[in-house]
Every structure is written in structure tokens, then in C-alpha cells.
C-alpha positions as CSV (number, residue, x, y, z in Angstrom):
1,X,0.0,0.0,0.0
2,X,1.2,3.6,-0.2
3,X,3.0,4.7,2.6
4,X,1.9,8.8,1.4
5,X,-0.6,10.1,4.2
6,X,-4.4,9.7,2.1
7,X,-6.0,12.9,2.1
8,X,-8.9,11.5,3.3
9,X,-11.2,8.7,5.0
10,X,-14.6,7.6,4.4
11,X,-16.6,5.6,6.7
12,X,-19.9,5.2,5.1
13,X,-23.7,3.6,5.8
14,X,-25.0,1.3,3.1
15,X,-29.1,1.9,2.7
16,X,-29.5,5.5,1.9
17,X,-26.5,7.2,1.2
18,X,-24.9,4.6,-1.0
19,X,-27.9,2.3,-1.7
20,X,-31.8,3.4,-2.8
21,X,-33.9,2.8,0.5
22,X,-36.3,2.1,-2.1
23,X,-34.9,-0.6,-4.1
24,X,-32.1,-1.4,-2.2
25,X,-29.6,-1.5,-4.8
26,X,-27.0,1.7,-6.1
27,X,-29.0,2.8,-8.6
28,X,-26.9,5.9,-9.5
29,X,-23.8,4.7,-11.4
30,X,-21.9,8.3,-10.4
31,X,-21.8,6.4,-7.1
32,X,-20.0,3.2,-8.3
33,X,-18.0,5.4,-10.3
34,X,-16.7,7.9,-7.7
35,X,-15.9,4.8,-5.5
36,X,-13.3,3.4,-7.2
37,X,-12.0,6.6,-8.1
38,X,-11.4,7.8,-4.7
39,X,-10.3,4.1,-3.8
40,X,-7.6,4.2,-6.6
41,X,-6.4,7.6,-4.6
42,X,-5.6,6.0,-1.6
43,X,-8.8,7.1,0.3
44,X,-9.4,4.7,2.8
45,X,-13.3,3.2,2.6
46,X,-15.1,1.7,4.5
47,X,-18.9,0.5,4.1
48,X,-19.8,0.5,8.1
49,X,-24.0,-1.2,7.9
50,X,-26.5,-3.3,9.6
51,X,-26.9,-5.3,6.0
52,X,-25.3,-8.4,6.2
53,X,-22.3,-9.4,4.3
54,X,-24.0,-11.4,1.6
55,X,-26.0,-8.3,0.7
56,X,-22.8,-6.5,1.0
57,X,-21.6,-8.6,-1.7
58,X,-24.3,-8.6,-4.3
59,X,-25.2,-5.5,-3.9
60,X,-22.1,-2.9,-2.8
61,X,-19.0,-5.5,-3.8
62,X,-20.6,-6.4,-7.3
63,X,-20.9,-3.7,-9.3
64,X,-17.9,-2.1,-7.8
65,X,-16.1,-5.3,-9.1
66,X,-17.7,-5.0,-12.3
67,X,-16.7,-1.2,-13.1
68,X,-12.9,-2.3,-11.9
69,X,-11.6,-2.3,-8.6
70,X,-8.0,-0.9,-8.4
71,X,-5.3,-3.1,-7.6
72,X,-4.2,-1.0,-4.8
73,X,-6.5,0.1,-2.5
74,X,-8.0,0.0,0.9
75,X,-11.5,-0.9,1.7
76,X,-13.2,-2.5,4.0
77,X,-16.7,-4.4,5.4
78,X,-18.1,-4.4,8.7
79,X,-21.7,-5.6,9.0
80,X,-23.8,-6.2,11.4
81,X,-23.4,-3.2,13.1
82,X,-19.9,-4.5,13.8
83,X,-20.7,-8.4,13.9
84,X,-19.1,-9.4,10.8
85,X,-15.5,-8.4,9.2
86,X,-13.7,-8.3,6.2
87,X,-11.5,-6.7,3.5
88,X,-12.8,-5.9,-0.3
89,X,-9.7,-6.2,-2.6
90,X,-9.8,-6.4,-6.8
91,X,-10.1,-9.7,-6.4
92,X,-13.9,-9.2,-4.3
93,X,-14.8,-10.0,-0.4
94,X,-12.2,-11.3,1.7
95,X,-12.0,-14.2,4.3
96,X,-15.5,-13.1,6.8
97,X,-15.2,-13.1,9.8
98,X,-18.2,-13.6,12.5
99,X,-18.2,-13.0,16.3
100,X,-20.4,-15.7,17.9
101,X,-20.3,-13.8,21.1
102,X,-22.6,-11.3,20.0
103,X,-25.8,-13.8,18.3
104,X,-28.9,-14.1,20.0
105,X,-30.2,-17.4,20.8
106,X,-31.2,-19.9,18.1
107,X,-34.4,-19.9,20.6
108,X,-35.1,-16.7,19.9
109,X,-34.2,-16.4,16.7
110,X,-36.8,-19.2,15.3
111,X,-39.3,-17.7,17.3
112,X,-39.1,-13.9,15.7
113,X,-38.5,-15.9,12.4
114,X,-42.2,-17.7,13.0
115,X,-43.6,-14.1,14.0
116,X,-42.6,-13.2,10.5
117,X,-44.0,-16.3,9.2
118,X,-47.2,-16.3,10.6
119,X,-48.7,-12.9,11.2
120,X,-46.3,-10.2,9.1
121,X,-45.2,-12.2,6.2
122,X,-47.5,-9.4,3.8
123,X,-45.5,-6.4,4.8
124,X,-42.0,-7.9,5.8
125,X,-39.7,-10.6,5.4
126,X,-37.3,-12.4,7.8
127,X,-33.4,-11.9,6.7
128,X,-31.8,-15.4,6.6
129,X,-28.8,-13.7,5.6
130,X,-27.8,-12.5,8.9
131,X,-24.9,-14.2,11.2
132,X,-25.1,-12.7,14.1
133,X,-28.1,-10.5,14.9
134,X,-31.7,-10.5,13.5
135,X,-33.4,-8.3,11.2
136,X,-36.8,-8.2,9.4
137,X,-37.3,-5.6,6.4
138,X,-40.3,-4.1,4.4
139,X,-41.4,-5.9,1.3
140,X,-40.5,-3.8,-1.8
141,X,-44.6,-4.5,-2.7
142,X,-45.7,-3.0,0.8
143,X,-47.0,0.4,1.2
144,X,-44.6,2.3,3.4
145,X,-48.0,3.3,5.9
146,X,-48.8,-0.5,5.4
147,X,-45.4,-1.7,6.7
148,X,-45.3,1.4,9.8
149,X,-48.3,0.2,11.2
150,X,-47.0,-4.1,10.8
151,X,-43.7,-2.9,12.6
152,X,-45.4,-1.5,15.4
153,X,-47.1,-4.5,16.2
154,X,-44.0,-6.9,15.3
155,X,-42.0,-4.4,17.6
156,X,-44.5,-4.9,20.4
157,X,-44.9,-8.9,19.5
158,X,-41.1,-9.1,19.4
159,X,-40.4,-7.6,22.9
160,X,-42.8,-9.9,24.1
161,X,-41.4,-13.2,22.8
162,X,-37.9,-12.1,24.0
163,X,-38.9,-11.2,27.4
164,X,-40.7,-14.5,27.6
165,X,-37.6,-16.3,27.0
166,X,-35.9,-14.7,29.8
167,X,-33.4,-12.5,28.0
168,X,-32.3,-8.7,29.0
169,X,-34.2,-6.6,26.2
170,X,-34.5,-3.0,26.0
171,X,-37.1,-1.5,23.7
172,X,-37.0,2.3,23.1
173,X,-37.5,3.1,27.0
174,X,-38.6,-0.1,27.8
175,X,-35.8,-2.1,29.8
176,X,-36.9,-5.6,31.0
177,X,-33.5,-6.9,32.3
178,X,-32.2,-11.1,32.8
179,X,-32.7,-13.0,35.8
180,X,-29.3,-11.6,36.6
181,X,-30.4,-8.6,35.8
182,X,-28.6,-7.7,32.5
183,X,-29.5,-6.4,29.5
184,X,-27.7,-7.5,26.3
185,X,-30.5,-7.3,23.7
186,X,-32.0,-4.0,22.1
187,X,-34.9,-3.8,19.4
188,X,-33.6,-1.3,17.0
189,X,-36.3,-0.2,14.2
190,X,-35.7,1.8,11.1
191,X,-37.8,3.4,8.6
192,X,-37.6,0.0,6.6
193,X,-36.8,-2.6,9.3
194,X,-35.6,-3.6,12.7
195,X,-33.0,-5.3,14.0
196,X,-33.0,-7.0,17.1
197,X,-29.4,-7.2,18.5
198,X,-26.6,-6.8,20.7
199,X,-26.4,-3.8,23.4
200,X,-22.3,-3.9,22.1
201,X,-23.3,-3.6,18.2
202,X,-23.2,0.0,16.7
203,X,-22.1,2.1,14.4
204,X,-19.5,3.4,16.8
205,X,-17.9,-0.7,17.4
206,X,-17.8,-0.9,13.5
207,X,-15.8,2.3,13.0
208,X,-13.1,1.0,15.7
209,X,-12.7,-2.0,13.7
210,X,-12.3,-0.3,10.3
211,X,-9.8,2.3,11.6
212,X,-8.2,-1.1,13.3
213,X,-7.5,-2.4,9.8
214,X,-6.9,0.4,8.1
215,X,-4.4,1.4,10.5
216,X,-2.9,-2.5,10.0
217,X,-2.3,-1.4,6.1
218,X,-0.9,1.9,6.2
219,X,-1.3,5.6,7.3
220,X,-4.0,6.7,8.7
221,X,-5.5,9.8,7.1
222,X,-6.2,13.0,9.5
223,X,-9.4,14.3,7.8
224,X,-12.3,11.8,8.1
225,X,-15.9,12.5,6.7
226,X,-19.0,9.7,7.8
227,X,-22.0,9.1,6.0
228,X,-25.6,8.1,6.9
229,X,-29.2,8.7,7.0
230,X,-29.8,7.3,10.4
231,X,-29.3,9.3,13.8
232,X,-26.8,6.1,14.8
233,X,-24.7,6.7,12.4
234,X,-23.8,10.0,13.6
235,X,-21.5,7.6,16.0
236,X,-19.0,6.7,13.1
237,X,-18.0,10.5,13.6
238,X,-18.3,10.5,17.2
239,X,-15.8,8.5,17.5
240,X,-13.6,9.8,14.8
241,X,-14.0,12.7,16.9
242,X,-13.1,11.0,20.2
243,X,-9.5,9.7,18.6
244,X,-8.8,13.1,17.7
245,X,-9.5,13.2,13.8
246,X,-10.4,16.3,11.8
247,X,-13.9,14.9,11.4
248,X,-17.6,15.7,9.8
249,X,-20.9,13.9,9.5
250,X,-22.8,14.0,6.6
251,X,-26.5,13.8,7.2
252,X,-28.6,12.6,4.4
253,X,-32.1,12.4,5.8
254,X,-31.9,15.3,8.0
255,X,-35.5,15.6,8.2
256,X,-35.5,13.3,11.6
257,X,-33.5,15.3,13.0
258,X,-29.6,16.6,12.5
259,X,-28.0,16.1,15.8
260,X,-25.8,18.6,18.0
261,X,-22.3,17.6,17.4
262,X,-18.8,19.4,18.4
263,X,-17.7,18.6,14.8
264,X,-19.6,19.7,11.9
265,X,-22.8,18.0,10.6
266,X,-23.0,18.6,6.7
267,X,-26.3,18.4,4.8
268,X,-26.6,18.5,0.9
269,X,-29.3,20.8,0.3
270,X,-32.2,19.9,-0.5
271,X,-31.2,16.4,-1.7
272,X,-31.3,13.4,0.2
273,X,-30.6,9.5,0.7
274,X,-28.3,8.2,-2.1
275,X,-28.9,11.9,-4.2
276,X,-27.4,13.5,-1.1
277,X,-24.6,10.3,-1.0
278,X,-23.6,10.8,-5.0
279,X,-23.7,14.6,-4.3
280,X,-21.0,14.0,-1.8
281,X,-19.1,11.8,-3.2
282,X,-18.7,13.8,-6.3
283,X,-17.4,17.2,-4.5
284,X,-15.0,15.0,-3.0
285,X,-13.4,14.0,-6.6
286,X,-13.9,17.5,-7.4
287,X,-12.0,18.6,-4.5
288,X,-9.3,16.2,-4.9
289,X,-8.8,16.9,-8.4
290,X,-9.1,13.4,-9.7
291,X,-11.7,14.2,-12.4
């Protein structure tokens, strides 16, 4: 690798900024494009996500792989909100690597899978791709008011089953705690799922791993920017921040909310999701003068 300091770091979320929320795919080849371009400039990239790594694959590593991946590069994939591990090279995914301290039970997860099954199979589908944690997500056919209403209940169905098999959960701020009193489950929704994981699982845990490996494979750059669409993922730049980085956030659904920060919070207009996400990552290739 390079040993010249990069000019930059990206540490960025998958579904919206990157990926459609709507189909779930980059649909906006500047995207793919202005990827490998900042790769091939020794920006450091990492895709920090909840999606597991087989989506990862099909839907980030793919197409990146078919535009041309540079030979030299670093990027990187933590999913699972920092569950599963591994490098992308030119060559596609790396070895993956899964902690199996962080799953839930296989108790529990046949249970919530069932819940799907039998009462919310119309507006969501269980995600058999994930290692570690468990996640449900809207049907592409369902109405978005449709699948708000079915996630309510599942939420509320879910804490219930959980709670009745005697593990630590906290909903929102509902905390119903283990016979020994701990907690190390959390329901986590989104506007297009919910993920029911690990108290030790965020954004946050995934951008200590990436900065972990990058660190592993060369200099660490001293401007960092982090992307997402979720108020979570403002803790990929908090804890840029906390290491001492020159660090922003870019925000690209601010409309829940933009967060107070002690580091900038960047919003791109009027656009949003991945708009907002190409938006960015073309002013960076502007910037850097590789256009």
C-alpha cells in the first residue's frame, strides 16, 4: 500500500446514502463510479452497515467489481453493526469473519422468524442472511404506511417473545432486564426494518474495527468524513471525533432530526438519501482533483 498520508477517509452507511432505501440497490452509477476513483487515490473506505455481508456482496462489492476495482487500494466491510468483518480487494470479499459472542439465541431467533412467518409475512420478510443479529425488512410491494403500522405491532410482538424467554431486552425506553439482571439485547427499528441485537453492536464498534485495519495497512489519514441517513450513524463521527481526527458527518435524511455535534454535521441541500450520498461523493473528486 502507499505509505503517502491519504487525504482523506470515508466511513460510510449502506441503505441511503450509498444504496436506494427504495430498491435497495445503487442505482446511480456516479456512485460506483466515484468509488473506485477515490479508492484508486488511496482514500481509505469503508462500508460501516446493519446489512449483512452477503448483501454486502451482491449489492455494494458487485458492481464495484464489475466497473474495476484498483489493484491498490484499501477498503473494508463491517456488517452487522460491527458483527461481521472483512476486506474488499480487486479480487472481491475477503476471508469473513463472524463473532459468535454477540448472536442471539437460536431460541429466539426461530421464534421472531415464526412471528414473520405467521402474522407479518404481507409487509415484511425475515433476513436469513444475517450471522449474528436478527433483522426483518419491508417488502418492496408493501406500502410504506402499510409496513409502519405491521412494525409497530411486530416491535411490540417481538419484545414480548424475547422477554418470555428470559433474555435482557431494551425497547426504546422499555428495559426488562435477565434473571441476573442484565440487559444484552436491544430492538432497534428503522424506517424500513428492525433489527433486534446486541447492546455492544453499533455504528460506533464498526468504526473502531475499520480504523483497526486500516491502521494494519498503512497511514492513517487526519481528515475523516462519515456518512448516513440514520441518527446512529452520527457515532461513526463521534468516534472519529473521540481519537482526535479532523472529522464531519454527513446527514442525508436530515428531516428526523440533524444532531448537535462538536464537529460539523453537513447536509446536501435539499437532496437526500443516495442523491445527497452521489452529491458528496462527487465534491470529493472534485475537490481532490481526480476528475
Amino acid at each position: 500500500m502507499p505509505d503517502s498520508l491519504p487525504p482523506l477517509g470515508l466511513l460510510l452507511d449502506v441503505d441511503g446514502p450509498i444504496a436506494s432505501p427504495v430498491t435497495r440497490t445503487i442505482r446511480r452509477d456516479s456512485i460506483i463510479a466515484d468509488l473506485i476513483t477515490l479508492a484508486a487515490a488511496n482514500v481509505p473506505i469503508a462500508f460501516i452497515t446493519g446489512r449483512s455481508a452477503l448483501f454486502i456482496r451482491e449489492q455494494v462489492i458487485t458492481p464495484l467489481l464489475a466497473a474495476g476495482l484498483p489493484e491498490t487500494m484499501r477498503m473494508y466491510g463491517v456488517c452487522e453493526k460491527g458483527a461481521v468483518w472483512f476486506p474488499i480487494t480487486a479480487a472481491g470479499m475477503g476471508d469473513v469473519v463472524v463473532d459468535p459472542s454477540v448472536a442471539l439465541p437460536a431460541a429466539a431467533v426461530d421464534a421472531i422468524r415464526s412471528l414473520v412467518h405467521d402474522r407479518f409475512a404481507d409487509t415484511m420478510f425475515f433476513d436469513e442472511t444475517k450471522q449474528a443479529m436478527v433483522s426483518v425488512e419491508q417488502r418492496t410491494d408493501a406500502a410504506d404506511s402499510d409496513y409502519a403500522a405491521a412494525a409497530a405491532d411486530f416491535n411490540e410482538a417481538s419484545f414480548a417473545i424475547l422477554t418470555g424467554l428470559g433474555l435482557g431486552v431494551r425497547f426504546g425506553d422499555r428495559v426488562s432486564p435477565d434473571a441476573s439482571g442484565a440487559v444484552p439485547f436491544r430492538i432497534d427499528p428503522t424506517i424500513i426494518s428492525t433489527d433486534i441485537e446486541s447492546v455492544t453492536l453499533d455504528k460506533d464498534h464498526g468504526a473502531e474495527r475499520a480504523l483497526a485495519f486500516f491502521a494494519e495497512t498503512g497511514p492513517l489519514p487526519r481528515v475523516w468524513r462519515s456518512v448516513g441517513d440514520s441518527r446512529s450513524d452520527y457515532l461513526m463521527a463521534d468516534h472519529l471525533h473521540t481519537a482526535g481526527y479532523e472529522v464531519a458527518h454527513v446527514d442525508v435524511r436530515p428531516s428526523d432530526g440533524v444532531l448537535e455535534r462538536p464537529y460539523p454535521v453537513i447536509i446536501e441541500g435539499d437532496l437526500i438519501h443516495d442523491a445527497a450520498g452521489a452529491n458528496f461523493l462527487a465534491y470529493w473528486v472534485d475537490t481532490l482533483g481526480l476528475r
